[in-house]
C-alpha positions, 0 to 999 in steps of 0.5 A: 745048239748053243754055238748055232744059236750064237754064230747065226745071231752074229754074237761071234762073226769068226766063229760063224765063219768057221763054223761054215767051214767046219761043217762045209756048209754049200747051202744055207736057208734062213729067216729074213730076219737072222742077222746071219744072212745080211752078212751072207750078203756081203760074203764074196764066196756066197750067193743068194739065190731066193728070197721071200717072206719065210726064207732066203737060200745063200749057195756057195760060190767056191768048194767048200774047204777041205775037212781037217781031220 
């Protein structure tokens, strides 16, 4: 939970990269406020598709990485 909390605030911009690829995120839906979905924005692999006052939904463009076992 600690790592969540930390990657979504933005304390480690790597780590919230990985940790999108580690868990094959292709979705994502947040708070307006998380400094996480300003940078969503600017990920050329990532598309907001809404937005309102409660929430934005990023989808990813491309499949996601394959899981390294």
């Amino acid at each position: 939970m600690l790592r969540y909390n930390r990657a979504l605030s933005l304390r480690s911009v790597p780590d919230f990269l990985r940790l999108l690829d580690e868990y094959q995120f292709a979705a994502t839906l947040l708070a307006p406020s998380t400094p996480a979905v300003a940078k969503l924005d600017r990920l050329p692999d990532w598309q907001r598709i809404y937005a309102d006052d409660l929430a934005v939904v990023h989808v990813r463009r491309t499949k996601p990485p394959a899981r390294k076992n």
